[in-house]
C-alpha positions in Angstrom: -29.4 8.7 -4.6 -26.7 5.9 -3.1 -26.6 3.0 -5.7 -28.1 -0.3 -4.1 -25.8 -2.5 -2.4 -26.7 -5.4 -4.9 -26.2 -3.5 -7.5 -22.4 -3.0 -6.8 -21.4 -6.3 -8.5 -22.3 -5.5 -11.7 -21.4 -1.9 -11.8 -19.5 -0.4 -14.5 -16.1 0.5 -12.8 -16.4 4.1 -13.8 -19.5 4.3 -12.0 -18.4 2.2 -8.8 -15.0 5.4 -8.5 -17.9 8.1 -9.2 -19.5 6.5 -6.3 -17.1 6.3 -4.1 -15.7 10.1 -4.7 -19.5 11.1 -4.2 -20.1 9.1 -0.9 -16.7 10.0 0.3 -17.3 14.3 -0.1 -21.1 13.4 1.3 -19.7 11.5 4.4 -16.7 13.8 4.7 -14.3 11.0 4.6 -10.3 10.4 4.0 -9.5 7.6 2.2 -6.2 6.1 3.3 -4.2 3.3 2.1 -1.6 1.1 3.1 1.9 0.8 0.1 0.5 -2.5 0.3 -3.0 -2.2 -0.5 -4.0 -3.3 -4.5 -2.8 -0.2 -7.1 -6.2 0.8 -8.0 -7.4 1.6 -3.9 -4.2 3.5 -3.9 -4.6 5.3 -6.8 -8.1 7.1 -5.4 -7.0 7.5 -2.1 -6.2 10.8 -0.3 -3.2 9.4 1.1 -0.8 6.4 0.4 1.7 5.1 3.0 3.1 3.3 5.9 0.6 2.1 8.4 1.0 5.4 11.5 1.7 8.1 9.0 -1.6 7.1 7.7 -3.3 7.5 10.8 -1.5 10.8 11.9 -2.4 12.2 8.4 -6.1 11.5 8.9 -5.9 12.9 12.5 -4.8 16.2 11.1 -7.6 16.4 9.2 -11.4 17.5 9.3 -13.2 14.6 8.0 -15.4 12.9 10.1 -15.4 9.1 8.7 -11.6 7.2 8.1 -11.9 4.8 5.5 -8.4 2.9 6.1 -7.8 0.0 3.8 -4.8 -1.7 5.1 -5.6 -4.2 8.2 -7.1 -4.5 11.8 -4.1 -3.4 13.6 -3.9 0.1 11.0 -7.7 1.1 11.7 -7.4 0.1 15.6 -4.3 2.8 15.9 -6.5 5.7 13.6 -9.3 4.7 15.9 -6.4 5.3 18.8 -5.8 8.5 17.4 -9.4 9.8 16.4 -11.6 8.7 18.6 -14.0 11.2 18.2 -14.2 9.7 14.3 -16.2 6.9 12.8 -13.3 4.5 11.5 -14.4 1.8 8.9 -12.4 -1.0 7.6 -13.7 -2.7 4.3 -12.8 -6.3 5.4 -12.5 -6.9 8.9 -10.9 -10.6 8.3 -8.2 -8.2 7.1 -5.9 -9.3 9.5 -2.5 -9.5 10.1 -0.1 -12.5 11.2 2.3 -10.7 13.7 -1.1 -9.8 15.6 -2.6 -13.4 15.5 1.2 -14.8 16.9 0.6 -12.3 20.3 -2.6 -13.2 21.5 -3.0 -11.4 25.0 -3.3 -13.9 27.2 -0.3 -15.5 26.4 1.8 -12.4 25.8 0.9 -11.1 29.8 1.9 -14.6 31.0 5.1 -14.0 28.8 5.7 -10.2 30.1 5.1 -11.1 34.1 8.4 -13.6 33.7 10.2 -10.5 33.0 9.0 -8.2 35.6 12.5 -5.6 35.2 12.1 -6.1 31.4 10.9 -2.6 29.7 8.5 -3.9 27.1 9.1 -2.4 23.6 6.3 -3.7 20.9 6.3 -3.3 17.2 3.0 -1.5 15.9 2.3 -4.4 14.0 -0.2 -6.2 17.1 -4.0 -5.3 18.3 -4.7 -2.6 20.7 -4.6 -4.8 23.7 -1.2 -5.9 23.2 0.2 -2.2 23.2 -2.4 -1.8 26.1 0.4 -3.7 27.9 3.6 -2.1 26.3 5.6 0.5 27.6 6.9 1.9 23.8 5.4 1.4 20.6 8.0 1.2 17.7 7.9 1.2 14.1 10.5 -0.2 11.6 11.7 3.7 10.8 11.9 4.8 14.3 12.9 1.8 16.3 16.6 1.7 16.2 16.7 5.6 17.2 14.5 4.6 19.9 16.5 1.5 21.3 19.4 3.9 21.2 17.7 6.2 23.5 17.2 3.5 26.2 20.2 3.2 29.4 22.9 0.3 28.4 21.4 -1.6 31.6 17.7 -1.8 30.6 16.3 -5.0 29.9 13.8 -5.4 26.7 11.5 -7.2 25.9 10.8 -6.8 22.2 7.5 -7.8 20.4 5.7 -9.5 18.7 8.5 -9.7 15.0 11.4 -12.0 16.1 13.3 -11.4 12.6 12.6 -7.7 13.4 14.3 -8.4 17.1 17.1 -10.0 16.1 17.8 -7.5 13.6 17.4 -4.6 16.3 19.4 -6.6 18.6 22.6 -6.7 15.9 22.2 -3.3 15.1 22.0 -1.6 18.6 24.3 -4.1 20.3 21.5 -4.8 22.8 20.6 -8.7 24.3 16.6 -8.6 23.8 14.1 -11.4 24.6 12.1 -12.1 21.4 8.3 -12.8 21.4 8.7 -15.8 18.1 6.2 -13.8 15.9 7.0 -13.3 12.0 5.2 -11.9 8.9 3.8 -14.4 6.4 5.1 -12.5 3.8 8.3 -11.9 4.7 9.1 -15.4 5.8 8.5 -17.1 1.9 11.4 -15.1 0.5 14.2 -17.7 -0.8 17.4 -16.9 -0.1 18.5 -19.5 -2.8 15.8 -17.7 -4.9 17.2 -14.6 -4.1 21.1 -15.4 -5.4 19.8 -16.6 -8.4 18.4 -13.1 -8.6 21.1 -11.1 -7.7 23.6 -13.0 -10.5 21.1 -12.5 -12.8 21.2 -8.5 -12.3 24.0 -8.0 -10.8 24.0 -4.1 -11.0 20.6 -4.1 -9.1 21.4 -3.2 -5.6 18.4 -5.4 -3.6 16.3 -3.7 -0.7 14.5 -5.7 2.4 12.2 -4.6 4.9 13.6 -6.0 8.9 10.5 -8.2 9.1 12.9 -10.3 6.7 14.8 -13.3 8.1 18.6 -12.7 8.5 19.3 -15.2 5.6 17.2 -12.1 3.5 18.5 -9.3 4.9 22.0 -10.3 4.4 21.9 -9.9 0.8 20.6 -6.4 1.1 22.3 -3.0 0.2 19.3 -1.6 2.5 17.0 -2.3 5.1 14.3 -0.5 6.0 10.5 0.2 6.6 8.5 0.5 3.1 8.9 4.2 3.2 12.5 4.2 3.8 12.7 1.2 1.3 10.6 4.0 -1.2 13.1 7.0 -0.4 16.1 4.6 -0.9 14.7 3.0 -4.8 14.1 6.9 -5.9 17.1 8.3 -4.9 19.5 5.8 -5.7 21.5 6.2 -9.2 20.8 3.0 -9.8 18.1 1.7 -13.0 17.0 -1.3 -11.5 16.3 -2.4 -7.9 15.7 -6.3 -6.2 12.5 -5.3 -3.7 12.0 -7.6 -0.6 8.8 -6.5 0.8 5.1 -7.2 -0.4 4.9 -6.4 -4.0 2.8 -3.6 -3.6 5.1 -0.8 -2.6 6.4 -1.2 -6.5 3.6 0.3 -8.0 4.5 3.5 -5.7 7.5 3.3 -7.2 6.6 2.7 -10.9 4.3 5.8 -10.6 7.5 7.6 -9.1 10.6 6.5 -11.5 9.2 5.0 -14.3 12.1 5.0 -16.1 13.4 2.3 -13.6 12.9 -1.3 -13.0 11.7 -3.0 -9.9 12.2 -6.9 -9.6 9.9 -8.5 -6.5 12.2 -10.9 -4.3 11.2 -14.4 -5.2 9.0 -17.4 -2.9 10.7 -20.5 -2.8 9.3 -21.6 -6.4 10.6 -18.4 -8.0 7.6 -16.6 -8.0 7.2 -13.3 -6.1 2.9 -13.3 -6.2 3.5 -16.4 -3.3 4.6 -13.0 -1.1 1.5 -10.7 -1.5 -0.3 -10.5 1.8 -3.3 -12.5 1.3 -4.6 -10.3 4.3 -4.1 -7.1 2.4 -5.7 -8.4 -0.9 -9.4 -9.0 1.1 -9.8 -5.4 0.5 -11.6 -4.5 -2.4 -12.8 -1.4 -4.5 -16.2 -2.8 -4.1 -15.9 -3.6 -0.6 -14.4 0.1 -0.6 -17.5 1.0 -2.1 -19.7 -0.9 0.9 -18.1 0.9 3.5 -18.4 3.9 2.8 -22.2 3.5 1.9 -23.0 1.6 5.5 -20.5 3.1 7.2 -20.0 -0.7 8.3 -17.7 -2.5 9.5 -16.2 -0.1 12.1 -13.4 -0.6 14.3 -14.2 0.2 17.8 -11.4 0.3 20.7 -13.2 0.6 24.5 -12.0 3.6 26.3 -10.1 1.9 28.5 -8.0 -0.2 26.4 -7.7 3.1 24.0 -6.1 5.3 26.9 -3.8 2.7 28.1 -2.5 2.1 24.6 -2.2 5.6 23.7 0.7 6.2 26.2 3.0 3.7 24.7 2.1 5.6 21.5 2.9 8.8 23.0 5.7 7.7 24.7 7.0 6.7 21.0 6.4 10.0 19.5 8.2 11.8 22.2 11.4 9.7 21.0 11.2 9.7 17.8 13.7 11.7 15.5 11.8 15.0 14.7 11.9 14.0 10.6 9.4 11.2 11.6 7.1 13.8 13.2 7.4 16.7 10.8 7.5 14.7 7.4 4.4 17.5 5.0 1.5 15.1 3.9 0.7 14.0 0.6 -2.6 14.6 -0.6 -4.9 14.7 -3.8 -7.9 16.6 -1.8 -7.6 19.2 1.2 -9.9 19.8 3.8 
């Protein structure tokens, strides 16, 4: 019998992860979360990782309910990808700043000035906004992408400026930037930051593109938090300077423990300024809520879902085959 809802509160934690293994096997549901997500929802969930290889993973698999604790924009795409399953999201506020800079009615006013402009769009943005892209990119496959495009084609890249400008330098190409940025990436301090890197100055120091060109500068590699992952395990080094949101470091505590990870600071020093305060509204007990109600669910009309899924496809057809082939990583089968 399914525990009260008002009882959840109090509930012993022991009891509250018994609870959610028991609803998630009686709802046959897959549990994904985001490198970002708190270290206890990633430690019970069936996969850990960037915000598409989620969704791909889940679409590959049986379950009938995706419980996907990350934000808005992460459930929409599994919803893109699975519409014929129930997708739940155990905050809906969790939402992301790159998606609230491109609200639609200003970004198809901004696309119709640039009629001959191919519109590329980061996957960070709502479903309507890659309703009205031509190519969907993400931070791993972008620049292989860009590099696929004629010399002579005009972009229009969205909605990350930092991630832009960065693109822009390393394909050679002249862009037009939609001004979006991540919260999070924004409050590193590059001053912050040197006083870092002459503190440990064997530490090579990793940034994700989302990072403003003061950041990224500094950095021995840039990356999406995958490739940021790869890069921290497989480097000789014992100690790394990570500028992302300070939850991909518990992946990599769990994965090298015999190393040291340092988050990049905020302006006052302190890395916990750059946690996504979107990611942190999910909970284990609102986790717990979902799963139960099956509520709050992310619903994409059909419409909107179609027209977004060709950009989508369009970006899986260029991608490298690595990005497409990459075996899952799961605690459960189905």
């Amino acid at each position: 019998m399914t525990i009260p809802l008002t009882a959840k509160a109090t509930m012993p934690k022991a009891e509250l992860l018994s609870e959610i293994n028991r609803l998630r096997k009686e709802k046959n549901a897959v549990i994904l979360a985001h490198y970002y997500q708190d270290a206890e929802i990633q430690d019970l969930a069936d996969f850990v990782g960037d915000s598409l290889d989620l969704s791909r993973k889940a679409a590959a698999t049986d379950a009938d309910v995706i419980v996907f604790c990350g934000v808005r924009f992460m459930a929409e795409v599994a919803k893109i990808l699975s519409p014929e399953k129930t997708v739940v999201l155990p905050d809906m506020d969790a939402g992301c700043s790159l998606e609230d800079s491109c609200p639609p009615d200003r970004f198809i006013k901004f696309r119709d000035k640039y009629p001959d402009h191919l519109c590329i769009t980061y996957i960070n943005c709502s479903a309507d906004i890659k309703a009205m892209s031509d190519i969907i990119i993400t931070s791993s496959n972008a620049e292989h992408i860009i590099n696929q495009l004629p010399e002579n084609q005009k972009i229009i890249l969205a909605p990350d400026r930092h991630l832009g400008a960065y693109l822009a330098k390393k394909t050679g190409r002249d862009m037009v930037l939609w001004p979006g940025s991540c919260i999070v990436h924004e409050r590193f301090s590059e001053k912050e930051l040197i006083k870092l890197k002459a503190e440990h100055p064997d530490a090579p120091v990793t940034a994700h593109p989302e990072c403003p060109d003061h950041i990224l500068r500094h950095a021995d590699h840039v990356g999406s938090t995958s490739s940021i992952l790869k890069f921290v395990l497989e480097n000789p080094a014992e100690k790394f300077l990570v500028a992302t949101e300070p939850g991909i470091i518990h992946q990599m505590q769990k994965s090298a423990p015999h190393k040291t990870f340092i988050g990049a600071p905020g302006a006052d020093g302190n890395c916990n300024c750059n946690q996504c305060p979107f990611m942190a509204l999910n909970t284990i007990e609102k986790l717990y809520n979902c799963l139960n109600t099956l509520e709050p669910q992310i619903e994409v009309d059909e419409i909107t879902r179609i027209k977004a899924l060709a950009p989508l496809n369009k970006m899986f057809e260029m991608s490298p085959p690595a990005a497409s082939n990459r075996p899952p990583k799961s605690g459960r089968a189905f």
